[in-house]
N, C-alpha and C positions, 0 to 999 in steps of 0.2 A: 573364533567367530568375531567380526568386525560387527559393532553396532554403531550403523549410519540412521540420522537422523532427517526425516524432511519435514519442513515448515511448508504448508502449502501443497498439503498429501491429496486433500479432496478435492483439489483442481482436476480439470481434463487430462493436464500434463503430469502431475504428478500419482496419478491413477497409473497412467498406462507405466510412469517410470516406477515405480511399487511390481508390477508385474515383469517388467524386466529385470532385475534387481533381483527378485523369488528365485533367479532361475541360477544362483549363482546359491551356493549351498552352502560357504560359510560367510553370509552376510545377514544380519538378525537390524530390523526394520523395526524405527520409532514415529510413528506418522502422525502428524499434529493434526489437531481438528476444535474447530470452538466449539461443535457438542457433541454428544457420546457418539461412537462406533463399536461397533463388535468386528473383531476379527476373524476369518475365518483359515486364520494359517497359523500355523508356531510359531514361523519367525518373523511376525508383523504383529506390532501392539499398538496400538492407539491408545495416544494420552490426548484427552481435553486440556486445551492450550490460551488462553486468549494473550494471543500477541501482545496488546496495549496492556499485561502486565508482567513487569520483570522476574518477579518472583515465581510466575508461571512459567518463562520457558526455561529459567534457570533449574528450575527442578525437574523439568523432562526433560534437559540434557545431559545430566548427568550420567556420564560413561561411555556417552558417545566420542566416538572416533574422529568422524566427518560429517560435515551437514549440506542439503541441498537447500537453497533460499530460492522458493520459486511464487512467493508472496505478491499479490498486488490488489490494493484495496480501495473497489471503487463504490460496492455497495454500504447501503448504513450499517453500520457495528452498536447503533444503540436505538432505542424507540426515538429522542433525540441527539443528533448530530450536529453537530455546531462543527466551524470548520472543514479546511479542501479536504478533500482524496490524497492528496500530494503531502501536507502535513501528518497524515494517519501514516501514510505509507512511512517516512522516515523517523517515524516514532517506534516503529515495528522494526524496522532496522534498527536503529540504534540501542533498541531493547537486546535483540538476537546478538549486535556485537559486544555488549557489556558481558552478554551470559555465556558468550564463547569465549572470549579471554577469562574470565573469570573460571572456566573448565578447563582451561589451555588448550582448545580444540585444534583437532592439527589444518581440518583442512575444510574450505566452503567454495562450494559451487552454486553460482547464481546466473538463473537466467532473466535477462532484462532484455532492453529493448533496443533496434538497430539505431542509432545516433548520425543523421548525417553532419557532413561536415561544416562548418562555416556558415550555419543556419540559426536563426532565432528558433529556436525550436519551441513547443506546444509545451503545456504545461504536463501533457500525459508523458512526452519524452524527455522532458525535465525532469523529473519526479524519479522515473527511471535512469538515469544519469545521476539524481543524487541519493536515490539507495545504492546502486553502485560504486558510486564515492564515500558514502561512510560503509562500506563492508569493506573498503580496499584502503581504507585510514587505517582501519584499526591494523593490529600487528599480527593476525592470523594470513595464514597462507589464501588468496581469495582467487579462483578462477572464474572466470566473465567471460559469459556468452550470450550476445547479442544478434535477437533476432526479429522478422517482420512480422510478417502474418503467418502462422503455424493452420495449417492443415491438418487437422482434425476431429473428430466428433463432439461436440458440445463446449465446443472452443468458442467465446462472448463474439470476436468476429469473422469467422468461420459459421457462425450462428446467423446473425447479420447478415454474410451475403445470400445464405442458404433462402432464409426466410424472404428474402426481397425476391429472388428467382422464382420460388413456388406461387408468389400471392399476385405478380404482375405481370401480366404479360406485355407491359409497354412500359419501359421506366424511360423518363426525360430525366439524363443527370445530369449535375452542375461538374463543370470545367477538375475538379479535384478525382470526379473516377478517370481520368486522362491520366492519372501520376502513375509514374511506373515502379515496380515493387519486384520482390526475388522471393515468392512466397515458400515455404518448405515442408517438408511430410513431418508430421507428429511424430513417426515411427523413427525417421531420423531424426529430428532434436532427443528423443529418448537415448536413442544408441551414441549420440555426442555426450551427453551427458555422462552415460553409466563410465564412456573411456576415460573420461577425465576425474573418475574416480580414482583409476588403476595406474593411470600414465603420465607416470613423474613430468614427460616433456614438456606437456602442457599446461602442468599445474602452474598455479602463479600469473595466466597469462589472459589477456582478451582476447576473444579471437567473436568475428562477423559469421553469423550461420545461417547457410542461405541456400536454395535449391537449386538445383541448375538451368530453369528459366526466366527469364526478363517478359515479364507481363504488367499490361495496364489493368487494371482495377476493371474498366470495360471489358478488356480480356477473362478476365475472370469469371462476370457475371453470364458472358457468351457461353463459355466453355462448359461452366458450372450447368445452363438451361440445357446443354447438346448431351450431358452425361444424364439427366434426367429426364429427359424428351419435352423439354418445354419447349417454343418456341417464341423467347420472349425476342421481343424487339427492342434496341435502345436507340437513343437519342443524346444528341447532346445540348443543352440551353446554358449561353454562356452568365446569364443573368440573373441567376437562381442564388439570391444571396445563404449561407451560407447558416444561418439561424434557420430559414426554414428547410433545406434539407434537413439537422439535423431533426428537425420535430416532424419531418416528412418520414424520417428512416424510422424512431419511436413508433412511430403513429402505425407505421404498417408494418414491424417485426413486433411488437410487443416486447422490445426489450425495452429494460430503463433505462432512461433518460440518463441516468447517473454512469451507466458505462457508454450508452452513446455516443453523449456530448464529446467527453475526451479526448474516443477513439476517432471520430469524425473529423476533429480539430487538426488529429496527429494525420490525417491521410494528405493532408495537402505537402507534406513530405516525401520524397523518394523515399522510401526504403532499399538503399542498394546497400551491397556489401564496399567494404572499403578494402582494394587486394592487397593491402600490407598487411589487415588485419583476417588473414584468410584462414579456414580450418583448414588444417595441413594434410590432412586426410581427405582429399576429394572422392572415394571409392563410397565416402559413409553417408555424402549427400547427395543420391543419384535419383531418386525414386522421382520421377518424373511425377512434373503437374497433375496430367490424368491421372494417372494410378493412386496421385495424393486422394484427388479428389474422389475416385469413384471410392477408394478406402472408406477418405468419411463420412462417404453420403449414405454406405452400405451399413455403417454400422451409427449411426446418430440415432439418440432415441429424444422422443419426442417431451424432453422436459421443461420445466419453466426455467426461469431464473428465480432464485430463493436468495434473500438477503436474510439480515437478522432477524430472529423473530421471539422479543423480549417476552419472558414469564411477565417480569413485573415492567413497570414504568421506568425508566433508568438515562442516563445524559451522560455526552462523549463528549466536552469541549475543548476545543485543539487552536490556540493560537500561536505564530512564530513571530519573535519579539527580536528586535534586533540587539546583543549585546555590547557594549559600551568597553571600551578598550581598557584592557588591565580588570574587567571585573568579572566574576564568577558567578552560578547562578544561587550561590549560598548572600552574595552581595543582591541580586535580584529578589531574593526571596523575600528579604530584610527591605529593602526599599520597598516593598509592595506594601507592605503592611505599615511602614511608615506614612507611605502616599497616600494612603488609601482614605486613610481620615479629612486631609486636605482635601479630597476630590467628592465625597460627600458633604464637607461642610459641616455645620452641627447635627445633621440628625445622627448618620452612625458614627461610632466610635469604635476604635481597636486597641484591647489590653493587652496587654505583654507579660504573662508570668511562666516564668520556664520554659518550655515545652510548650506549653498552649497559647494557643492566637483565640481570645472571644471577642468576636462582634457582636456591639449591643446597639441597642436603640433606646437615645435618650440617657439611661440609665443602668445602671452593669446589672441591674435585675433584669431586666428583658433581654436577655439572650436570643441574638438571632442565630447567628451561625458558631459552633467551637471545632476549632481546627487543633490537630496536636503531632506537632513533629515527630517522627520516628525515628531517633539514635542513632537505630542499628543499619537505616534501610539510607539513610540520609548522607551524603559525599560534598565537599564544593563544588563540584559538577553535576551535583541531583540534588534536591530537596522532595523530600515525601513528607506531607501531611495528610494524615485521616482524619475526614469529618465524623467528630465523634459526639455531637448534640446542639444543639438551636430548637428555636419552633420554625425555620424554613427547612430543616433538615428531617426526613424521614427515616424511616428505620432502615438504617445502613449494614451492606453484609460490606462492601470492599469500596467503600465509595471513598475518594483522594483528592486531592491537589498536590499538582508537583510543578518543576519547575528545572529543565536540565538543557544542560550543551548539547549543541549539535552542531555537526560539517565543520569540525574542527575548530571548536568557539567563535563560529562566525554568527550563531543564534543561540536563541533560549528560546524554549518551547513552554508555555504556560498552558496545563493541561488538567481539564476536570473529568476524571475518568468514574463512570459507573455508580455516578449518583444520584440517589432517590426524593427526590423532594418531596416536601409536607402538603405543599399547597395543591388543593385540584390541580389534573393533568393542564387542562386546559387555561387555569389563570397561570400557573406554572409559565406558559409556553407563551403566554403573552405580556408577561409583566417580569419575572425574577429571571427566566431564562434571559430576554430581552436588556434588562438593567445588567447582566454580566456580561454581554457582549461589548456596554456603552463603555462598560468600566475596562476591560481589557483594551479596547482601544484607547481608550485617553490614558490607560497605563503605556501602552506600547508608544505614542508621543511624547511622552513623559521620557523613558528610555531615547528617543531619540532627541531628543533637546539634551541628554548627557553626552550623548555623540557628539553632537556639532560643537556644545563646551571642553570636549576634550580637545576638539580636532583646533578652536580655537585657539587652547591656551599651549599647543604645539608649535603653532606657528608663531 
């Protein structure tokens, strides 16, 4: 019995791949999810997972064979969220890739997103591009497949065009639904995936996954009204600046703004496939446009979009700093709390005994924040400290500061995961939340003013 692991099981895609997968009888299913499920098979478990901690996916990987990575995070993960989509995302990787080598995992399949070439690309196909560059750094086996618009039932933009066809029957679009795209059936991205479970030839490789028609986005919304008998009419307005589409598309899908925006940005991109990068098996992606469609329009059910939705009060802040050549984030960590005093000036201060960082105010009797390093959890490439008392600190179950490499020591990620504050929600959110934002950037300038002294005293 093979026990394969998916991160990203409660997606659209990772659903229907959970039911392709059952049909194969010694394969025993660990499917991630950030809050409970119940299973209704023997060989599907669901473990509560939250990505943004190591410790978490480290322990529900345990014994796994292989993992599919089909993560992307664009809703909020906390009541507040400080920080991109793009940063959470490579935080989630870099987690998954520590806790697969650290298992000696044999083998990961991830699906991201079509990359054209020679393009300044979007920050949503950036993002995508650098979770696939740290799963293909690290030393496990990583296969990559890259694809555009998947066709399927309760797919974020699959959703999007469904909901603009039903609610308009006249859309004026701006010049970017004109880009042409190779959209593909859900039911084949599943069935590329599951082979490249089994089929050594591919493993290790990128390959472009794409259906076998060449459509405009226009085309799309056409086809999409003729399979559900609307008769929208479209338009084209070349003037329609590009801000208010996206708040035109929110405005009339109801979806959030937070998946939106991204996805709107990235459409001014081809999506074609690249044919050096072709799946070698053309037989698996045949299922014509229509059939894709009328598939997912037969079986969508009519649900929201649900993002996090916190028991308690709780804060994700996520900034990337850039690291200073020849230094570590064990050297990062140490500078911060050096700096930090400089950068308040007399009112706070930071003590140094052991293990614990106390910030005080005025005086080491008024404790504002205590921080206290973790030994066992802490590397030169990771620092972990748990807030473990202040009066701006509430009662903490897992609340952190860390500080780690990423994209092959090109960054440091300074990251405050899952913390509760003392103060009202609401002065919280406009004063202490607000004064850590000011202090990460004037730390992150700080860090680069040791760049340009380095890069100096090189030359």
């Amino acid at each position: 019995m093979r026990k394969i692991l998916i991160a990203g099981a409660s997606g659209f895609i990772g659903r229907a791949l959970i039911d392709r997968l059952l049909e194969s009888e010694d394969i025993e299913i660990i499917g991630l999810s950030r809050g409970v499920r119940e299973s209704h098979h023997p060989r599907l478990q669901w473990k509560r997972c939250d990505l943004f901690s190591l410790k978490d996916i480290t322990e529900s990987m345990e014994g796994c064979e292989s993992a599919y990575y089909l993560v992307h995070s664009m809703l909020p993960s906390a009541s507040l969220s400080q920080g991109t989509f793009y940063d959470f995302d490579l935080i989630m990787a870099d987690n998954f890739i520590r806790a697969a080598r650290l298992h000696k995992l044999k083998h990961i399949i991830y699906l991201g997103g079509m990359i054209p070439e020679g393009e300044e690309l979007s920050w949503h196909l950036r993002s995508r591009l650098e979770v696939e560059t740290t799963l293909r750094e690290s030393k496990v086996k990583t296969t990559v497949l890259r694809a555009g618009l998947i066709i399927g039932s309760n797919g974020s933009s699959f959703t999007i065009l469904e909901r603009l066809v039903e609610r308009l029957p006249i859309m004026v679009c701006p010049t970017w639904t004109k880009t042409r795209s190779q959209p593909v059936s859900l039911q084949d991205v599943v069935g590329v995936l599951q082979k490249c479970l089994t089929d050594e030839k591919v493993q290790g490789q990128i390959f472009d996954v794409a259906g076998p028609e060449r459509v405009t986005y226009q085309d799309l919304i056409v086809r999409t009204a003729k399979i559900i008998r609307k008769s929208t009419k479209v338009f084209t307005l070349n003037i329609i600046p590009l801000a208010l589409s996206r708040f035109w598309v929110t405005l009339i899908t109801r979806v959030p703004k937070n998946l939106v925006y991204p996805l709107v940005l990235s459409l001014r991109h081809e999506m074609l496939p690249n044919p050096l990068q072709s799946w070698p098996y053309k037989e698996d992606l045949q299922t014509t446009l229509d059939e894709a469609l009328q598939s997912a329009l037969a079986t969508t059910k009519r649900s929201e979009f649900k993002g996090y939705r916190p028991v308690e009060r709780d804060v994700r802040s996520i900034q990337r700093l850039v690291l200073p050549p020849g230094r570590n984030a064990e050297w990062v960590a140490s500078e911060y709390f050096i700096w930090l005093p400089t950068f308040f000036s007399t009112l706070i201060k930071v003590l140094l005994e052991g293990e614990r960082c106390t910030f005080y105010f005025f005086h080491p009797s008024i404790k504002i924040l205590i921080l206290e390093r973790s030994l066992e959890r802490s590397s030169s490439d990771r620092q972990l400290l748990y807030v473990v008392g202040g009066l701006l600190s509430g009662i903490q179950d897992r609340g952190r500061l860390e500080f780690r490499e990423v994209l092959n020591r090109r960054y440091v990620m300074a990251a405050l995961h899952e913390f509760r504050p003392a103060l009202p929600w609401y002065i919280y959110r406009y004063t202490q939340a607000i004064v850590h934002l000011m202090v990460m950037y004037a730390f992150s300038e700080h860090l680069k003013w040791h760049v340009i002294s380095s890069k100096k005293v090189e030359a």
